[in-house]
C-alpha angles and dihedrals in degrees: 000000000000122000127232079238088066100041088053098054081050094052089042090049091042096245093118133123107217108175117187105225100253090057089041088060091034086065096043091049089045085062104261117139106206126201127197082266098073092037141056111166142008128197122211139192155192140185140179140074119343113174096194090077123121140149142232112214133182116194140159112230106176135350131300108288093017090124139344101239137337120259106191123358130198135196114205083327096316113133119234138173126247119233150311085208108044092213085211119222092339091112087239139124137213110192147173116214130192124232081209099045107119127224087171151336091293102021126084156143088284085051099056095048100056080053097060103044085050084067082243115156113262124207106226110199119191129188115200153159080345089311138110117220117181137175147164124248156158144226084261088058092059113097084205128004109175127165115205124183117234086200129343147157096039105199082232142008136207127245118231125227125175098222079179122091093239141081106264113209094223136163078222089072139035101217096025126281106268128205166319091344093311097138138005129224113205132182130190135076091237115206099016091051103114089229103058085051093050105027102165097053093243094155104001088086150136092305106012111137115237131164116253111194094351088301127117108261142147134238118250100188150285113336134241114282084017105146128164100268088049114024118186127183134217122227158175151195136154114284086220089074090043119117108209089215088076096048140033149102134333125183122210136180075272116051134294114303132187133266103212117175128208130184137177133203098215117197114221111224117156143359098275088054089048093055098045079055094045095066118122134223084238090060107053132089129244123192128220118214137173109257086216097058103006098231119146111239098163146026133239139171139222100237088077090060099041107032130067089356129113107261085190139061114228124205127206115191089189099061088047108128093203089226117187095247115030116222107182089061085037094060097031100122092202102040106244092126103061100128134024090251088092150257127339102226087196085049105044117091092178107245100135106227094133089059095051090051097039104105094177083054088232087136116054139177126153090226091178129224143255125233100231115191091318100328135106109232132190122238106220101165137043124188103185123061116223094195097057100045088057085049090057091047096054093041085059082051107058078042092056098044090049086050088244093128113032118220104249 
């Protein structure tokens, strides 16, 4: 059995293995049988939309003595909550504010979030004391601008079905989950999440650092809902060191909702730890729930989603039908699709959306299918990207190796 204190001084001299988890399970597939020998770390990743996501900003919005304490605040449109210090007649405000608060159909918390840490401008509006105050700032304005996670990176997640002959507005869906199973929504990222390779929480744990959003942050605890047969964590970290690339919004049949990222660098140890980190898409269970009650009636699993599927889009400009009203940009959550020109790569977080709402088949993804009680059922929706949380785990991995982020 090795010590974090070894692997450490490994890691330090540059002697170090650090795998990221998709080459971990590539050479696994490819029939090598590690030990804790050949491997001393492996970082792990997830991405997609995590509802439990909010934000604690401090910001000055007029002069001292301007008024005694904000009433209601907006960004960009974006409804927070004031407090809870009232900061009183500092001309400052302390403020929550809801991944999943709306300013619109297609803005939203997620939205703004991905806009501060990209350094964007942001329209603060202030009611108080029977006046409106209002500025402009940036990230670099705020005194303090910190995310924290309610609950994220389930170790696994459930897959929706409409068993109803009707079109469910869901957040599970972007045009609204038809029946009866006609279509399935799924979220995870299966065998790179930093849960399912550490299930019992061993070292993702109260004061483990992780990245959130591709920023530097700690673990607080077990998550909301988190239970023993599907831990989930809370965490923070400051919204300056954030890459919008890792975070954003993401709009459903029911409002806009947030795109939130968390990765883990995991020391191996020891046999037990290599073969928590050893476990396969194929091998782990999704369930299959009714988007109308959310109990689970099937099992899945998530090697139908990640192996042998599309995990990008394609777009053909040559099959486009030109059609009067364009659904695949219609539908695009994120927004990537927005012409027919093509896909924005920086925009495009892979769901697929476009692909299943595409009737000239100019936008095309296998997105696989689930077998459902017997049925074959089309995924038409993934709300986790895969490629971008192996782009975060590769990105842990070049910090690890260049000691910027230490092994806990």
């Amino acid at each position: 059995m090795k010590t974090i204190k070894e692997i450490g001084r490994k890691v330090d001299d540059g002697t170090a293995v650090v795998l990221t988890a998709a080459e971990l399970k590539t050479r696994i597939r490819d029939g090598e049988r590690p030990t804790p020998a050949d491997v001393d770390v492996v970082t792990c990743g997830t991405f997609g939309v995590m509802s439990g996501t909010a934000a604690v900003l401090s910001l000055p919005v007029a002069g001292p003595g301007s008024f005694a304490r904000a009433e209601s605040v907006t960004l960009n449109g974006v409804p927070a909550f004031p407090g809870p210090c009232p900061n009183e007649r500092l001309g400052i405000v302390d403020l929550i504010v809801y991944g999943t608060a709306h300013a619109g159909p297609r803005y939203g918390g997620g939205h703004l979030f991905a806009d501060l840490a990209a350094g964007r401008e942001i329209a603060v509006a202030v009611v108080a004391d029977g006046k409106e105050f209002s500025r402009t700032v940036t990230i670099a304005d705020c005194n303090a601008a910190r995310l924290f996670t309610t609950r994220s990176a389930f170790k696994n997640y459930t897959a929706y079905v409409n068993r109803e002959c009707s079109v469910v507005r869901t957040i599970f869906s972007a045009t609204g989950l038809s029946g009866p199973c006609a279509e399935v929504s799924v979220s995870g990222c299966g065998e790179i999440n930093p849960i399912e390779n550490d299930p019992s929480l061993r070292f993702i744990r109260p004061g483990s650092r992780v990245l959130v959003n591709g920023a530097p942050g700690f673990v607080m605890g077990e998550g909301t809902r988190s239970s023993k047969e599907r831990p989930n964590i809370m965490a923070f970290a400051g919204i300056r060191e954030m890459n919008p690339r890792y975070c954003g919004g993401f709009v459903t049949s029911a409002g806009p909702e947030c795109l939130t990222s968390v990765a883990a660098a995991i020391p191996v140890l020891d046999d037990a730890g290599l073969r928590a980190l050893s476990v396969l898409d194929e091998n782990i269970t999704l369930p299959v729930a009714d988007v109308n009650d959310r109990r689970p009636f099937a099992r899945a699993d998530y090697g139908a989603v990640w192996q042998g599927t599309n995990r990008h889009v394609t777009y053909d400009p040559a099959a486009c039908a030109f059609c009067e009203q364009c659904a695949a940009g219609a539908v695009c959550p994120t927004g990537a699709f927005a012409t027919r020109e093509g896909i924005d790569a920086a925009s495009c977080v892979s769901c697929g959306a476009c692909a299943a709402s595409c009737t000239g088949g100019a936008a095309y993804a296998d997105l696989g299918t689930l077998d459902v009680a017997g049925r074959r059922v089309p995924i038409t929706l993934r709300q986790s990207d895969r490629n971008r949380a192996e782009a975060l785990c590769a990105d842990l991995r070049e910090m690890v190796l260049n000691l910027k982020f230490p092994i806990s």
